[in-house]
N, C-alpha and C positions, 0 to 999 in steps of 0.2 A: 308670185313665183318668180316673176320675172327681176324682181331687187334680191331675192334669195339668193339668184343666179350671178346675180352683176356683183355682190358682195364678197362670194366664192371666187370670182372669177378676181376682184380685186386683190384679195388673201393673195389667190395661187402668186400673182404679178407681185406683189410687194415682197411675197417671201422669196420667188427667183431673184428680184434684185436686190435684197441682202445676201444672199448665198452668193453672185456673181460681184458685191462690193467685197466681201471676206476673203475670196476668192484674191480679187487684186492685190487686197492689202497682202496679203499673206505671199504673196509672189513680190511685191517692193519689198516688205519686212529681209526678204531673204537677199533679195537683191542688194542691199545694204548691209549686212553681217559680211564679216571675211571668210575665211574656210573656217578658222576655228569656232569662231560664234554660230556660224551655221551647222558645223559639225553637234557642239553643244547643244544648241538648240531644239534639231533634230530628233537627237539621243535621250535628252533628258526635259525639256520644254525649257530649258531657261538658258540665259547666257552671258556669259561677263562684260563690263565695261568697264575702261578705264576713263575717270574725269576730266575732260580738256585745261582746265587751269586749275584741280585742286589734284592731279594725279590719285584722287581717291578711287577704290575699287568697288564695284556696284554690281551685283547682279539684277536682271532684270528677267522675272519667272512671269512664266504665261498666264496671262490677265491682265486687266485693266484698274483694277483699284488694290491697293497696298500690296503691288505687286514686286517694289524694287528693297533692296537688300545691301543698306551700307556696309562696306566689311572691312573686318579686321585683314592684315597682311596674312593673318594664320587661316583665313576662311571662314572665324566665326561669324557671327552677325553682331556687328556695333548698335543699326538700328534700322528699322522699314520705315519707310516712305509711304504714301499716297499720295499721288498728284497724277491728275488725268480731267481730261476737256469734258466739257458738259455735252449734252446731245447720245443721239444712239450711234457712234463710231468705232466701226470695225473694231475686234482686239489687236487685231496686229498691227491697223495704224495707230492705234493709242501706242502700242512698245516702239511701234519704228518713231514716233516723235520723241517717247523717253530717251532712245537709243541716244538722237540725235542733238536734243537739248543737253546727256549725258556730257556726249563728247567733245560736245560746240565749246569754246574758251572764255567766249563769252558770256554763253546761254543758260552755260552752269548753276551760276552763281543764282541767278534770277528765277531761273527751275528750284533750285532747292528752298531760297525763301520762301516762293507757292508753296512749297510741298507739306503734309501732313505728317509728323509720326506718329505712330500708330503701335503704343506699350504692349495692344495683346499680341498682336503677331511677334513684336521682340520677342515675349517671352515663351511665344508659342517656338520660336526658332530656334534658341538656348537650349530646349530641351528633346527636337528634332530636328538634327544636324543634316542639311539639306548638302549634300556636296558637290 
């Protein structure tokens, strides 16, 4: 009975400290966005970025895997990404890293080598215009 106990009691402790890790991230993620990305984010879960040295535009929607959105100047989707760290890491510190690898000028280029694209969500995005 008494390992029953200590194992519940374990659970409850680890699930508070992912709720109080999400928690943080989700307060940096915001702390990092300007009023419009916060504003977007907010409203809709997702938010724009521009590329620090390729000026491409990217959106970047809530989640952690095949979650970013190369685009066209017209808003369509060129193509999706995946790239995201290994381990169990908050979701909003996984987007506040995109964010930041996004906009870095140098960080860019090195982020999108890593990165995955991922043909089903292109075509899943061509035919539901996320806006």
């Amino acid at each position: 009975m008494w390992e029953t106990r200590r194992k519940r009691e374990l659970a409850q402790e680890t699930a508070r400290s992912k709720r109080l890790a999400a928690h943080k991230a989700h307060v940096l993620l915001l702390n990092l966005l300007n009023s419009e990305q916060r504003r977007e984010f907010q409203a809709h879960g997702y938010f724009h970025v521009t590329g620090g040295s390729s000026g491409d535009h990217y959106r970047i929607r809530m989640g952690s895997v095949a979650n970013i959105d190369v685009l066209h100047n017209d808003g369509t989707v060129k193509r999706c990404l995946c790239a995201y760290p290994t381990g169990e890491i908050p979701v909003y510190d996984v987007m506040a890293g995109q964010l930041l690898y996004l906009q870095d000028p140098h960080a860019e280029k090195h982020f999108l080598a890593q990165a995955i694209v991922n043909p089903y969500l292109l075509n899943f995005a061509r035919f539901h215009r996320i806006s």
